[in-house]
VOTORZA-200439 format. One record per residue (C-alpha): residue number from 1; x, y, z; chain; residue in three letters. Coordinates in Angstrom, 2 decimals, padded with zeros to 5 digits, m for minus. Example, Ala and Ser with C-alpha at 12.3 -4.5 7.8 and 13.67 -1.06 7.14 Angstrom:
VOTORZA-200439
(site 1 (012.30 m004.50 007.80) 'A' 'ALA');
(site 2 (013.67 m001.06 007.14) 'A' 'SER');
END
This chain:
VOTORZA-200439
(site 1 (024.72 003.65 m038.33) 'A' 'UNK');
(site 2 (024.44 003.56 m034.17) 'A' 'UNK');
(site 3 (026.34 005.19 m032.24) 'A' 'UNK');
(site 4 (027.89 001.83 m031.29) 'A' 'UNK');
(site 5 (028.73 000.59 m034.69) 'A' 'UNK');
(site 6 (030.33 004.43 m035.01) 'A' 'UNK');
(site 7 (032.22 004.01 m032.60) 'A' 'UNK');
(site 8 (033.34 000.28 m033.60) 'A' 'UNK');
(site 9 (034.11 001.59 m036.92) 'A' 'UNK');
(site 10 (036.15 004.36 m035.61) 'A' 'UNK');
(site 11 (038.48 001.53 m034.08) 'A' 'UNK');
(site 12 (038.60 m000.74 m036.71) 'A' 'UNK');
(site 13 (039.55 002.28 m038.54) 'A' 'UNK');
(site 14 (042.29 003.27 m036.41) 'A' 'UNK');
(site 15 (044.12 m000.94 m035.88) 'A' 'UNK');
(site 16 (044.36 m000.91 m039.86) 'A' 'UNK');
(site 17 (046.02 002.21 m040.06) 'A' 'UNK');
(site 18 (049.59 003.95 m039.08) 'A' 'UNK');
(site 19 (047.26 005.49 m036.28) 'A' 'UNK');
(site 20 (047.87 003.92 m033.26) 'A' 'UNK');
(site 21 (044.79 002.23 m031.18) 'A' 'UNK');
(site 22 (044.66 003.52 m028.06) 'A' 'UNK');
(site 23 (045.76 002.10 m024.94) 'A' 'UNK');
(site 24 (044.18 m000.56 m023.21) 'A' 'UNK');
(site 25 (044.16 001.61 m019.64) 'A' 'UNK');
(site 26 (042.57 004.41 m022.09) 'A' 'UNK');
(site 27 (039.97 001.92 m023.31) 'A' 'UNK');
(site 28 (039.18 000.60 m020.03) 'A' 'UNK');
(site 29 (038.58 003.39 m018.27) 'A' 'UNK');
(site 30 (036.30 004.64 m021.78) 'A' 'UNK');
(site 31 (034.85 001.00 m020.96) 'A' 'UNK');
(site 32 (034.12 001.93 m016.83) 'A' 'UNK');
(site 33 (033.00 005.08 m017.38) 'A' 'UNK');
(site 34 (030.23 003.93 m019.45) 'A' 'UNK');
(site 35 (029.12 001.09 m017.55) 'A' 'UNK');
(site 36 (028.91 003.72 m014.65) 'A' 'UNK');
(site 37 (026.76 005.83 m016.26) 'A' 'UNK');
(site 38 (024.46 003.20 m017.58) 'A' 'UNK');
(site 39 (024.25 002.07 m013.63) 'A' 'UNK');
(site 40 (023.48 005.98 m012.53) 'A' 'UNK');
(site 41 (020.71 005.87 m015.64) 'A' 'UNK');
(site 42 (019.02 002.68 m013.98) 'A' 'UNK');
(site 43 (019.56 004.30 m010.12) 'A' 'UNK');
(site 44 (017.72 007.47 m011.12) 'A' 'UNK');
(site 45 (015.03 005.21 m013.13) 'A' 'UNK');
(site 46 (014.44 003.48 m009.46) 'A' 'UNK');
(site 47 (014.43 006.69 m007.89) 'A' 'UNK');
(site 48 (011.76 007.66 m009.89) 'A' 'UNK');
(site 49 (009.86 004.97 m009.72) 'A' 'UNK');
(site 50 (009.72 004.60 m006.20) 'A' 'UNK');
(site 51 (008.67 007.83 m006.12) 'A' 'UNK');
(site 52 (005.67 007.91 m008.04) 'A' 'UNK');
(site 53 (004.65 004.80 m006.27) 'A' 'UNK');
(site 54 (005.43 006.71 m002.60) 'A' 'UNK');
(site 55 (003.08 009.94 m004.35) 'A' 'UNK');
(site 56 (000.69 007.44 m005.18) 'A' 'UNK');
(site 57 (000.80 005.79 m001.85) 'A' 'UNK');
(site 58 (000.26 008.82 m000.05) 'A' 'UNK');
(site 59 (m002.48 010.03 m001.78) 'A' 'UNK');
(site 60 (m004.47 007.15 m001.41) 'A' 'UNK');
(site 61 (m003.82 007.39 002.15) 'A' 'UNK');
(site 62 (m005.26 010.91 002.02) 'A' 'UNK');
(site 63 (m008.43 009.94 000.46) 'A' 'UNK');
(site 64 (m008.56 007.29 003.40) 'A' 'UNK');
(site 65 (m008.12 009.88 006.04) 'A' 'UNK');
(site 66 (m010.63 012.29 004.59) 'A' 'UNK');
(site 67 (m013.44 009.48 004.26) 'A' 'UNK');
(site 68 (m013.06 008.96 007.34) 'A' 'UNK');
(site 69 (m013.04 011.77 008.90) 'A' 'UNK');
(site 70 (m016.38 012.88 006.89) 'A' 'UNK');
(site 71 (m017.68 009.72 008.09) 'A' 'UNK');
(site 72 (m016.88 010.98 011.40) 'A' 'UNK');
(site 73 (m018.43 014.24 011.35) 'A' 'UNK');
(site 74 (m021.55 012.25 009.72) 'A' 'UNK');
(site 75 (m021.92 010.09 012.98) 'A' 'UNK');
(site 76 (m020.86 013.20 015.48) 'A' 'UNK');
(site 77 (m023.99 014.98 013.84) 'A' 'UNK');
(site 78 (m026.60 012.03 014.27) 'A' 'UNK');
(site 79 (m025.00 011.52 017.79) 'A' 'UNK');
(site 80 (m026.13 015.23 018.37) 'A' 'UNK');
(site 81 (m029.69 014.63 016.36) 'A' 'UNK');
(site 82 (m030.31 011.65 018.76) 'A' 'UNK');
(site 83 (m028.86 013.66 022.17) 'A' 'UNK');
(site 84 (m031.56 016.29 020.99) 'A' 'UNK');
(site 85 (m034.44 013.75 021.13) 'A' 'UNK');
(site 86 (m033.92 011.90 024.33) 'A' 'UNK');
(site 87 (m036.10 012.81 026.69) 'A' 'UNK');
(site 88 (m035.01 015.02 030.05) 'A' 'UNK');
(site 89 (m034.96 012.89 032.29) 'A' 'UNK');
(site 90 (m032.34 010.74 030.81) 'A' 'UNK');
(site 91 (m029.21 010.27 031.65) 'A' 'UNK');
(site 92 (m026.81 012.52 029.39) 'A' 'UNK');
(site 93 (m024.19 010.75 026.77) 'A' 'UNK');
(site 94 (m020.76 009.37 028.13) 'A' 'UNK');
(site 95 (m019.50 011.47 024.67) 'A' 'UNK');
(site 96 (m020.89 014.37 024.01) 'A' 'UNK');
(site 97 (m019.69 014.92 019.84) 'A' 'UNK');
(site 98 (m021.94 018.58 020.65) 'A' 'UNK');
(site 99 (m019.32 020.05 022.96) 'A' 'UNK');
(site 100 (m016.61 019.30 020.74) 'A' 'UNK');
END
């Protein structure tokens, strides 16, 4: 037997005896109580959910930033190979990735 058909029982049990039921305010407020749990259960849920889907978000945008900045340093180093190779007499870079 649930917990729900407990505590169903447990009333049934108590209109059919000399017991009496409790009150309605009593009931109501056993009523409100549990709906407001049940609606902190689903908030916290949410919560959690959004985030593992921020934590998720964010590391994919680090694995963004650091492929790009490898592909960075990948073209700063062939900028230098080809500054390396030009000739003298040529006119020098408008960037220069070797000063950096």
């Amino acid at each position: 037997m649930g917990l729900k058909e407990l505590h169903c029982a447990k009333f049934q049990n108590l209109s059919h005896s000399n017991v009496k039921t409790p009150e309605p305010n009593a009931v109501y407020l056993m009523t409100e109580v549990k709906a407001r749990d049940q609606q902190l259960w689903v908030q916290a849920q949410d919560a959690r959910r959004r985030k593992r889907y921020h934590e998720a978000d964010m590391n994919e945008q680090k694995a963004i930033i650091q492929e790009k900045d490898a592909l960075i340093q990948s073209l700063q180093e062939q900028i230098c190979a080809l500054k390396e190779n030009l000739p003298r007499g040529r006119p020098s870079l408008p960037y220069d990735p070797c000063r950096d």
